[in-house]
ZADO-1210 file (C-alpha; in nm, 4 decimals, padded with zeros to 6 digits):
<atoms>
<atom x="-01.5838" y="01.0960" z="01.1146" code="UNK" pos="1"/>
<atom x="-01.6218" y="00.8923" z="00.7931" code="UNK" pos="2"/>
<atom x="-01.4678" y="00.5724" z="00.9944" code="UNK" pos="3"/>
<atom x="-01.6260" y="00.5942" z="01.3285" code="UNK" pos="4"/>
<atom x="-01.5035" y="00.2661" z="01.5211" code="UNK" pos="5"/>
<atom x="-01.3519" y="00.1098" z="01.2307" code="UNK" pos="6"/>
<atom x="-01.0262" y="-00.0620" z="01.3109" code="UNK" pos="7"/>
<atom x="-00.8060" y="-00.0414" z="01.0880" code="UNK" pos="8"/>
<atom x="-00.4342" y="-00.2646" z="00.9875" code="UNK" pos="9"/>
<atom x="-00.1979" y="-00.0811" z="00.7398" code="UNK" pos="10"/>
<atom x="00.1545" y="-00.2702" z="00.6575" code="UNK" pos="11"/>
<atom x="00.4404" y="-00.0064" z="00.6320" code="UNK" pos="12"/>
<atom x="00.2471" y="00.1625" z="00.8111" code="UNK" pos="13"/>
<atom x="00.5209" y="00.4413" z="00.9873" code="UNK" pos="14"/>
<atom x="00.6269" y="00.6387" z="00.6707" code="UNK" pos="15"/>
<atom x="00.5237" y="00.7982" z="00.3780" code="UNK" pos="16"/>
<atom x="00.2378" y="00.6997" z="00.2162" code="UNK" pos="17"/>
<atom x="00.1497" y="00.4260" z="00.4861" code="UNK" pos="18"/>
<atom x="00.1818" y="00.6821" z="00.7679" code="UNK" pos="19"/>
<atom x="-00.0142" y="00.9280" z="00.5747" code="UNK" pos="20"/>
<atom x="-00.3306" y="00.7107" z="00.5920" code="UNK" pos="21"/>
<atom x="-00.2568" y="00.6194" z="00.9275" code="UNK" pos="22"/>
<atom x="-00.2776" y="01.0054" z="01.0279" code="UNK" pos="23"/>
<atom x="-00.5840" y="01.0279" z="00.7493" code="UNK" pos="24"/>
<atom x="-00.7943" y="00.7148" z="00.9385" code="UNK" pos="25"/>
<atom x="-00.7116" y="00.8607" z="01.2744" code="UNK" pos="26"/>
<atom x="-00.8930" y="01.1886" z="01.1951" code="UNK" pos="27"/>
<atom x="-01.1657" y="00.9898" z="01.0636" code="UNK" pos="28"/>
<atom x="-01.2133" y="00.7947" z="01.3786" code="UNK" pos="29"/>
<atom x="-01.0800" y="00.4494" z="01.2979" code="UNK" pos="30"/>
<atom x="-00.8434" y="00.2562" z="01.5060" code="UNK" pos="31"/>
<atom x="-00.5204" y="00.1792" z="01.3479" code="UNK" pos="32"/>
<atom x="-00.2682" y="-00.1043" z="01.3760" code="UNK" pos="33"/>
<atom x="00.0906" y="-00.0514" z="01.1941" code="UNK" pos="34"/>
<atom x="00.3251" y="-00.2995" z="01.0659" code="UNK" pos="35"/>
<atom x="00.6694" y="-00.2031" z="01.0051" code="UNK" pos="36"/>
<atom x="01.0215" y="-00.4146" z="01.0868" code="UNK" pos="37"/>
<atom x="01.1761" y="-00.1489" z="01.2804" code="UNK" pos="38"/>
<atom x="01.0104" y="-00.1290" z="01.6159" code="UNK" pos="39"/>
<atom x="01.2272" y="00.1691" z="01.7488" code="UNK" pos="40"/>
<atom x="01.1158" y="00.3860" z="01.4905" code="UNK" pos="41"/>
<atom x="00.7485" y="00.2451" z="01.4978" code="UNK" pos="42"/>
<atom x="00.7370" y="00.3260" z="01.8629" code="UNK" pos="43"/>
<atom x="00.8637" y="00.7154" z="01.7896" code="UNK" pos="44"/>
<atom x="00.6016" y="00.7233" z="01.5275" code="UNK" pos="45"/>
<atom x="00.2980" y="00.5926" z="01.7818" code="UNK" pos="46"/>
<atom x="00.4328" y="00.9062" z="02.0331" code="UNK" pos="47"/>
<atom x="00.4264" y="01.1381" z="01.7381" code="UNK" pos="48"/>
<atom x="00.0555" y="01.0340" z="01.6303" code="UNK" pos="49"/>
<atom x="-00.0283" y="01.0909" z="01.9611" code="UNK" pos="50"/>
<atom x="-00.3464" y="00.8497" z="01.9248" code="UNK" pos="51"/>
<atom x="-00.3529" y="00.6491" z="02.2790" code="UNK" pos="52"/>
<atom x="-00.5272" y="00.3501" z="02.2408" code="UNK" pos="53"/>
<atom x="-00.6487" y="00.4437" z="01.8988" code="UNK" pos="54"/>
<atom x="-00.3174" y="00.3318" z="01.7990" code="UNK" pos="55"/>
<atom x="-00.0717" y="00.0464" z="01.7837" code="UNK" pos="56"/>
<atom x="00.2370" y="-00.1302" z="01.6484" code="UNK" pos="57"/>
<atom x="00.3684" y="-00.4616" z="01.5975" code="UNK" pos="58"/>
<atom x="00.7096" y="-00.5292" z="01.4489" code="UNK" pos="59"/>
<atom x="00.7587" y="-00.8080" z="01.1638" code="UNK" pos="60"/>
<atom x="00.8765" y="-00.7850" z="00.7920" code="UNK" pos="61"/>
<atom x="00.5874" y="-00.8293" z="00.5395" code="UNK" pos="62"/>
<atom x="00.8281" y="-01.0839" z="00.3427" code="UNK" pos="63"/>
<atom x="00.7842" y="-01.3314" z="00.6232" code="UNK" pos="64"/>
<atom x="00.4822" y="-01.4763" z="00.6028" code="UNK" pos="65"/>
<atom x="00.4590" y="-01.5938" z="00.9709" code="UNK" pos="66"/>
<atom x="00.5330" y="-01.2593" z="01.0953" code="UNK" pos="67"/>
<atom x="00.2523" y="-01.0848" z="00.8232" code="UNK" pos="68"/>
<atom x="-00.0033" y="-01.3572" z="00.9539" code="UNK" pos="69"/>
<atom x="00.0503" y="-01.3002" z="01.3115" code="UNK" pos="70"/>
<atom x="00.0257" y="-00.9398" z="01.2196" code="UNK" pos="71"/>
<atom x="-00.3214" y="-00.9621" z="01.1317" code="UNK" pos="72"/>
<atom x="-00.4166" y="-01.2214" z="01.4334" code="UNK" pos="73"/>
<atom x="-00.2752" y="-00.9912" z="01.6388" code="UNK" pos="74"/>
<atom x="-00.4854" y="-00.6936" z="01.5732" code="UNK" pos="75"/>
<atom x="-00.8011" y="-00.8804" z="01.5666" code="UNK" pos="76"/>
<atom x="-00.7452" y="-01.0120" z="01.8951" code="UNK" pos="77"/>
<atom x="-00.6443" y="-00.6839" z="02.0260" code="UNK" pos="78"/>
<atom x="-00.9514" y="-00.4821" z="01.8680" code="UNK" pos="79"/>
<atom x="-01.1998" y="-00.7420" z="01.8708" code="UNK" pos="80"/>
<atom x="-01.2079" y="-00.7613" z="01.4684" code="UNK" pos="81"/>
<atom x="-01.0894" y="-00.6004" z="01.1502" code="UNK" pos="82"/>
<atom x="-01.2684" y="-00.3866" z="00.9015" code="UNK" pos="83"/>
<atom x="-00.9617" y="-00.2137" z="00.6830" code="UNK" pos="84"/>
<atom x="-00.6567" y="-00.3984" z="00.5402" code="UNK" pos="85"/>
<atom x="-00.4497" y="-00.1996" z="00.3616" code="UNK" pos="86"/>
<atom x="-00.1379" y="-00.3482" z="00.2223" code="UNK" pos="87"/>
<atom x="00.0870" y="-00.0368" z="00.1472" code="UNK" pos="88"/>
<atom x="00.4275" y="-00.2425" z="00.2134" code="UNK" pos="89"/>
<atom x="00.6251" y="-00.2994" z="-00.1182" code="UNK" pos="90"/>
<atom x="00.8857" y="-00.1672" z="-00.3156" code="UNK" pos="91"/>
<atom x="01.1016" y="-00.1842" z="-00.6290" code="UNK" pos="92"/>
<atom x="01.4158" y="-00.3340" z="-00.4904" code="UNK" pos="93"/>
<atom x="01.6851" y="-00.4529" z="-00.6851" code="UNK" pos="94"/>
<atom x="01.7110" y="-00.2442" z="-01.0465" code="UNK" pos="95"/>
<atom x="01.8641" y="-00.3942" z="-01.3302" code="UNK" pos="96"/>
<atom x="01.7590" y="-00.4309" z="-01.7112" code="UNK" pos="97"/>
<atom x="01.6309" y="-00.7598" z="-01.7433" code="UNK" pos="98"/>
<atom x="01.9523" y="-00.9380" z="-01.8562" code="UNK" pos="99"/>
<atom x="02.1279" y="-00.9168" z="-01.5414" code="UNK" pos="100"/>
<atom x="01.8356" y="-00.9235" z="-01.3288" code="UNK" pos="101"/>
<atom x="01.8974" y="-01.2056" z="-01.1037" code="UNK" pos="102"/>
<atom x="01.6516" y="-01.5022" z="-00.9934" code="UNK" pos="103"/>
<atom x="01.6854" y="-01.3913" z="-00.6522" code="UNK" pos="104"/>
<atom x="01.5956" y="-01.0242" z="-00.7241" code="UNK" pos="105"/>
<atom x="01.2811" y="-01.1241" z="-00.9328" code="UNK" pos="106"/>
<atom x="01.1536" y="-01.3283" z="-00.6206" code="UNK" pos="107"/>
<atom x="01.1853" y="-01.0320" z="-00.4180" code="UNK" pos="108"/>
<atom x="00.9612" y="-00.8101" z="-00.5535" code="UNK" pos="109"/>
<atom x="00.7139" y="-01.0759" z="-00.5675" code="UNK" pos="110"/>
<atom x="00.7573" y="-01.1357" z="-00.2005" code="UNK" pos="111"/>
<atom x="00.7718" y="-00.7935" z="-00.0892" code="UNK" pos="112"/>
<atom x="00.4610" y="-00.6789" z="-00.3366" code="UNK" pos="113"/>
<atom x="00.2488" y="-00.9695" z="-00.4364" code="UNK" pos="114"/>
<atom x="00.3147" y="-01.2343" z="-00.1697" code="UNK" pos="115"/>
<atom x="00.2277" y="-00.9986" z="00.1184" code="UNK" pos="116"/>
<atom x="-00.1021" y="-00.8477" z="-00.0439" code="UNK" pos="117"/>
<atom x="-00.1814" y="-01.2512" z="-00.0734" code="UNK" pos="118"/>
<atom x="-00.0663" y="-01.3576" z="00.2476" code="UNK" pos="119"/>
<atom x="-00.2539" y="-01.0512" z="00.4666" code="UNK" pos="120"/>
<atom x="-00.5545" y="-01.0779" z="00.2644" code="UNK" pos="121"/>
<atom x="-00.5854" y="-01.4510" z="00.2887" code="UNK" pos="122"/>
<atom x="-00.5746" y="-01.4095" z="00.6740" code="UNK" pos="123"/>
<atom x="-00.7989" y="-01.1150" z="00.7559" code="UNK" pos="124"/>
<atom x="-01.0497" y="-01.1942" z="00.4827" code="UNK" pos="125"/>
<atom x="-01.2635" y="-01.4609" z="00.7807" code="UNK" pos="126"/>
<atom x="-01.2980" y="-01.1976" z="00.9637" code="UNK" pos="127"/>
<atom x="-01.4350" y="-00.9433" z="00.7032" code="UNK" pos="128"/>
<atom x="-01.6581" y="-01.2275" z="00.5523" code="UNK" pos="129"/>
<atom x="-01.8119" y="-01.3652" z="00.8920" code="UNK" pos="130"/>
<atom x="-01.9908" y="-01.0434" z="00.9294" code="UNK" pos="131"/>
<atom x="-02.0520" y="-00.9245" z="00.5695" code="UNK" pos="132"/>
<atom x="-01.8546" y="-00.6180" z="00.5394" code="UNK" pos="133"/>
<atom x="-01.4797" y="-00.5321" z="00.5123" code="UNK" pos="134"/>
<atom x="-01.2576" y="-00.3071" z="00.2849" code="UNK" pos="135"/>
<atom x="-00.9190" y="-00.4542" z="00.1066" code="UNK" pos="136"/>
<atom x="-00.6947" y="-00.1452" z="-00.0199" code="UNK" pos="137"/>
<atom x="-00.3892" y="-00.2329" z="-00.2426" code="UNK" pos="138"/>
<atom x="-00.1372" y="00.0189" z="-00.2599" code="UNK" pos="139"/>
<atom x="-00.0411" y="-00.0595" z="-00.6257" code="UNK" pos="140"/>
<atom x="00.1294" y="00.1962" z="-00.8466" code="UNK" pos="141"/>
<atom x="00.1312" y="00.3654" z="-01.2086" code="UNK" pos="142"/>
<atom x="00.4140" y="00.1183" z="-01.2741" code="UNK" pos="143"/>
<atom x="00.1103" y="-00.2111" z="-01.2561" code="UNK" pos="144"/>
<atom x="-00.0049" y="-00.0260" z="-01.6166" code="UNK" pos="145"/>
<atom x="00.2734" y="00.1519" z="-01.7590" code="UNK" pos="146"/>
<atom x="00.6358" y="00.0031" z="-01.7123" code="UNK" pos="147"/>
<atom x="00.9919" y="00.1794" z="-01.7344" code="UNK" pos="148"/>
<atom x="01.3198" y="00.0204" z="-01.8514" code="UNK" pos="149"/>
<atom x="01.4576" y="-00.0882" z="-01.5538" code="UNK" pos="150"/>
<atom x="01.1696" y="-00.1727" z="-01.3241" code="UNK" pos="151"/>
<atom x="01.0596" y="-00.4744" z="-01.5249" code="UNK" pos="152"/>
<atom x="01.0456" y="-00.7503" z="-01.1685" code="UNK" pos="153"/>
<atom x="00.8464" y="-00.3752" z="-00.9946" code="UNK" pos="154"/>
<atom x="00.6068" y="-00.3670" z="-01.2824" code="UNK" pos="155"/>
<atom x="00.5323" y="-00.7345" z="-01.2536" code="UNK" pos="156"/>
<atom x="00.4794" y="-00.7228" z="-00.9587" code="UNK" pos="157"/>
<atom x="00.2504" y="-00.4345" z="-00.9529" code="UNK" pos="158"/>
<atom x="00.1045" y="-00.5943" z="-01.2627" code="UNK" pos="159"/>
<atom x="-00.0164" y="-00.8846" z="-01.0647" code="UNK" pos="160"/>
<atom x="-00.1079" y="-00.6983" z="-00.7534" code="UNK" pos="161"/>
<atom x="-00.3542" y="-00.5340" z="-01.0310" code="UNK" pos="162"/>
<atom x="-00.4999" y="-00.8571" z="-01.1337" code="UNK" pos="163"/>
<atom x="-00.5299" y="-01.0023" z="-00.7980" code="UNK" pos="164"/>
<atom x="-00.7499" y="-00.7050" z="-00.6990" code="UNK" pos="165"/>
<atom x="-00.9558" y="-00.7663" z="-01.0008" code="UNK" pos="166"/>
<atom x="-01.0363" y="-01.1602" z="-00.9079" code="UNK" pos="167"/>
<atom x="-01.0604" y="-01.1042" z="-00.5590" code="UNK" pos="168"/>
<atom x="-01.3106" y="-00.8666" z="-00.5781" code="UNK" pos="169"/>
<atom x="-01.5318" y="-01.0841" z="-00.7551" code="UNK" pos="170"/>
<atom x="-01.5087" y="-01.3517" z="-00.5107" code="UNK" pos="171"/>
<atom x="-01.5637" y="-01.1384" z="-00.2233" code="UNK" pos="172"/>
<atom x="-01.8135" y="-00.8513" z="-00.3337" code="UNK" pos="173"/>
<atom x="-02.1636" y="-01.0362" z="-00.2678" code="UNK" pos="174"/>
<atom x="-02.0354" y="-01.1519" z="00.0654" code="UNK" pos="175"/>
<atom x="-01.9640" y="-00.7414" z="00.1568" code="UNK" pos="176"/>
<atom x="-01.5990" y="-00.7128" z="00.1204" code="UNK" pos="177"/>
<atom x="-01.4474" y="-00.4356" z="-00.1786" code="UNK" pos="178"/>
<atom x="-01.1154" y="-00.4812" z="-00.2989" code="UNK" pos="179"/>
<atom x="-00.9677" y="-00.2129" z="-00.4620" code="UNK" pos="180"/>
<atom x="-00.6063" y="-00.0598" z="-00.5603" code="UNK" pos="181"/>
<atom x="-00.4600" y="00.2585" z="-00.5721" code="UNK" pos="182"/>
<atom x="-00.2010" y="00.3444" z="-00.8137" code="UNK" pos="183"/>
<atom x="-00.0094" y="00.6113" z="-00.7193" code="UNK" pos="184"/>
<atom x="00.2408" y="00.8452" z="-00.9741" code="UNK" pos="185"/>
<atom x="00.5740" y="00.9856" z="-00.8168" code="UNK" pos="186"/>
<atom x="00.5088" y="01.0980" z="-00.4368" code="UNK" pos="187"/>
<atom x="00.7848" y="01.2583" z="-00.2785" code="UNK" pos="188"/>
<atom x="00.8840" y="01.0416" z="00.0519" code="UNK" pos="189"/>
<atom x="01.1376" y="00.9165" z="00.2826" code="UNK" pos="190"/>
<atom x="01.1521" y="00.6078" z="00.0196" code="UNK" pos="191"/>
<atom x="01.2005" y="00.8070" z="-00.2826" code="UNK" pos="192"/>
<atom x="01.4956" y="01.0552" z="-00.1165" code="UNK" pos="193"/>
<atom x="01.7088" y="00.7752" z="00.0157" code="UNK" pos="194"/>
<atom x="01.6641" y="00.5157" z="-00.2603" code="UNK" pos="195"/>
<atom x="01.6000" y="00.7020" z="-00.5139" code="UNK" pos="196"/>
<atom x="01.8833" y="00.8178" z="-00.6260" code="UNK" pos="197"/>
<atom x="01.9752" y="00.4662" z="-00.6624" code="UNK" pos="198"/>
<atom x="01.6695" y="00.4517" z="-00.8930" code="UNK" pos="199"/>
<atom x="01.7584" y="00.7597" z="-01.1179" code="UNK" pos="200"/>
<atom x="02.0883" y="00.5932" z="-01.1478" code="UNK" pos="201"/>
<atom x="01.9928" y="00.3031" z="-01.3319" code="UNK" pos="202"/>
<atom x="01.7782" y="00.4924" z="-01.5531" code="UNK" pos="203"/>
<atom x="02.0992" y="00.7018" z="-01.6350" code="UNK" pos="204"/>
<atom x="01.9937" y="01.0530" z="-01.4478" code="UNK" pos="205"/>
<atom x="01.9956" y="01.2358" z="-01.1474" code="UNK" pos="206"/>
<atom x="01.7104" y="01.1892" z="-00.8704" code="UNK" pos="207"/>
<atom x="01.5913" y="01.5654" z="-00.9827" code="UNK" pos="208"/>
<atom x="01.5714" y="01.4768" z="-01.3171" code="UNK" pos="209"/>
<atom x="01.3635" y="01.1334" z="-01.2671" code="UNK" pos="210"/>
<atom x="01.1562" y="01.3284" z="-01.0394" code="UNK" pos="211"/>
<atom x="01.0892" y="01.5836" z="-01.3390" code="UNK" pos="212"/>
<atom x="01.0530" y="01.2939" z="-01.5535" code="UNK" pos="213"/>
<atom x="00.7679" y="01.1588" z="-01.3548" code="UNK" pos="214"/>
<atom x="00.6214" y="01.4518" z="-01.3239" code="UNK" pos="215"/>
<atom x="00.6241" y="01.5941" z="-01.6932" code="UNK" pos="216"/>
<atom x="00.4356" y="01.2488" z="-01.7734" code="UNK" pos="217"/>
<atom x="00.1255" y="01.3684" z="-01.6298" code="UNK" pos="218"/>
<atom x="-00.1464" y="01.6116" z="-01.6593" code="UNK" pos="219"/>
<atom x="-00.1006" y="01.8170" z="-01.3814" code="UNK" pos="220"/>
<atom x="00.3113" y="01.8534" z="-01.3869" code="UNK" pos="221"/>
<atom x="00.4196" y="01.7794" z="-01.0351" code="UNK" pos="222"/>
<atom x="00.4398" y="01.4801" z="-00.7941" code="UNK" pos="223"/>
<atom x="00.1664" y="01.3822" z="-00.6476" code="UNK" pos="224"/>
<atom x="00.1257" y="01.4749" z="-00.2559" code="UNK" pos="225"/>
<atom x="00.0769" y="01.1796" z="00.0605" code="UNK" pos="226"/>
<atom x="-00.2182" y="01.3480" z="00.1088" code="UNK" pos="227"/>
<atom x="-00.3833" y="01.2746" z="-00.1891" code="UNK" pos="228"/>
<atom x="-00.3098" y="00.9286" z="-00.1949" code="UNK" pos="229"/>
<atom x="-00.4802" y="00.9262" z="00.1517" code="UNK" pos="230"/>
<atom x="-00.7738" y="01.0428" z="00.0500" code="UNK" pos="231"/>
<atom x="-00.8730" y="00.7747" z="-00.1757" code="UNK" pos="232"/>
<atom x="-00.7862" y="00.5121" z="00.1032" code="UNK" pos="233"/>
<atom x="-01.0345" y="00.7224" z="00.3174" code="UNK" pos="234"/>
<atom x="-01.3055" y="00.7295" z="00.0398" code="UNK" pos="235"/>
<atom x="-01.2318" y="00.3735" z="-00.0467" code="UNK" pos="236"/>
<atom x="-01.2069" y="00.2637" z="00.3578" code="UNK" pos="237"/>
<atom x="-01.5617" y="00.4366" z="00.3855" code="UNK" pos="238"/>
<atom x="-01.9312" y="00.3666" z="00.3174" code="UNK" pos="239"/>
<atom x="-01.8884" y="00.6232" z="00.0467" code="UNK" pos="240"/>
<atom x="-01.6608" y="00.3751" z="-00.1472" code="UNK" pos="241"/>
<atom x="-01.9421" y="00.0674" z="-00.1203" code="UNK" pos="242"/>
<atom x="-02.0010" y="00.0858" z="-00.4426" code="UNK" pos="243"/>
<atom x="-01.6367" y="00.0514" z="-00.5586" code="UNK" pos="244"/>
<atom x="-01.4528" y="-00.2295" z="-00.6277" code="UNK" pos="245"/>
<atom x="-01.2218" y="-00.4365" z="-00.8389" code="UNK" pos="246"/>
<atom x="-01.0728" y="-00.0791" z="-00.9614" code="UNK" pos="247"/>
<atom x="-00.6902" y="-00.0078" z="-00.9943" code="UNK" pos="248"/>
<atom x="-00.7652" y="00.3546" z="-00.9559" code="UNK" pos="249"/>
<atom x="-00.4438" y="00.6095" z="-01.0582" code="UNK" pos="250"/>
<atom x="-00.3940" y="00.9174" z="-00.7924" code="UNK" pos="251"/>
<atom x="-00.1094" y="00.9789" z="-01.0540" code="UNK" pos="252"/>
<atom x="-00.2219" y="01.3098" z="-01.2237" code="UNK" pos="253"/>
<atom x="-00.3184" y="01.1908" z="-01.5028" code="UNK" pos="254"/>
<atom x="-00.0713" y="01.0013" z="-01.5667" code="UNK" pos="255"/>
<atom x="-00.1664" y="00.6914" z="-01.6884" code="UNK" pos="256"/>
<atom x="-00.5602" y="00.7853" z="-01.7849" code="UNK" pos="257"/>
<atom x="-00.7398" y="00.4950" z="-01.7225" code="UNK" pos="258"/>
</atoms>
């Protein structure tokens, strides 16, 4: 019970790797609060958790900044506070080399990766700092060190997620609060089976064949699993991880190996 009466607020929180700390908090004892835009689907996931009151959702898109902010007032005034922010939410979105890569597209991934790790961060961090303690987890990836044709606006934007972490967590680590990210390699979810064959596709292959890509780039040869990504949230989330901050640490098997 490494989180005993934490609470806990994860955006995309009701699949893959957002759902898989979700289910990894839960067994620690935290309280959790997921953000997702579909509300159907975030009310089947709340059934299949089968936390009770442990466990809630609220419905908004994490590229609206009114909806990510009431997000975060929403779970403090339902819990009573806020101890864990995790911003999982983000994504590659449009893929295109850089030439055709529209305006439009490039603000995107900013929005959807760097603009909601600001905008949830700036909110819950008066609540974190008022009583000295609190735990920021970026869900980054392997793509904020390396970069791929392709993924140029993803890699920025991971890029920056990075460096936010970084400054942040000098501002904040005297006053209790650790900011750190975790940079995942490949992990086979929902996301990566229905868009990414899209993906493969404009790196010129077959979703099997990025996938082996991916995973012949790293130490240990295969895709990482949810469940390892989870576990560093939990470590991170805990009193074990006080002593950790301002790290862009890579659950990417080896990957990128630093």
């Amino acid at each position: 019970m490494k989180l005993a009466g934490k609470i806990a607020a994860i955006t995309g929180g009701t699949a893959g790797m957002g759902r898989g700390i979700a289910e990894a908090f839960l067994a620690e004892g935290a309280k959790v609060a997921l953000f997702a835009r579909n509300a159907d689907k975030g009310a089947k996931v709340l059934a299949e958790l089968g936390a009770g009151d442990n466990a809630i959702f609220i419905a908004g898109d994490v590229m609206s900044q009114a909806d990510l902010e009431g997000f975060v007032d929403q779970v403090i005034a339902h819990f009573g506070t806020l101890d864990i922010l995790v911003n999982n939410a983000g994504g590659a979105g449009d893929l295109q080399p850089l030439v055709n890569l529209s305006d439009h597209a490039f603000d995107e991934a900013m929005k959807w990766n760097v603009y909601s790790t600001f905008w949830a961060s700036r909110r819950a961090l008066p609540t974190m700092l008022d009583k000295g303690n609190g735990r920021i987890i970026n869900i980054s990836s392997m793509e904020g060190k390396h970069g791929k044709p392709v993924l140029t606006a993803y890699s920025a934007a991971k890029h920056a997620v990075n460096g936010m972490t970084k400054s942040l967590a000098r501002e904040v680590g005297a006053q209790g609060v650790t900011v750190n990210a975790i940079c995942p390699g490949i992990v086979i979810t929902d996301i990566i089976k229905n868009n990414g064959p899209a993906t493969a596709k404009a790196m010129g292959m077959e979703l099997d064949e990025m996938i082996a890509m991916f995973a012949a780039d790293s130490a240990i040869k295969r895709p990482n699993t949810v469940e390892e990504v989870a576990a560093m949230a939990v470590l991170l989330a805990s009193e074990a991880g006080a002593g950790i901050t301002g790290q862009q640490i890579s659950v990417d098997g080896g990957t990128a190996q630093y």
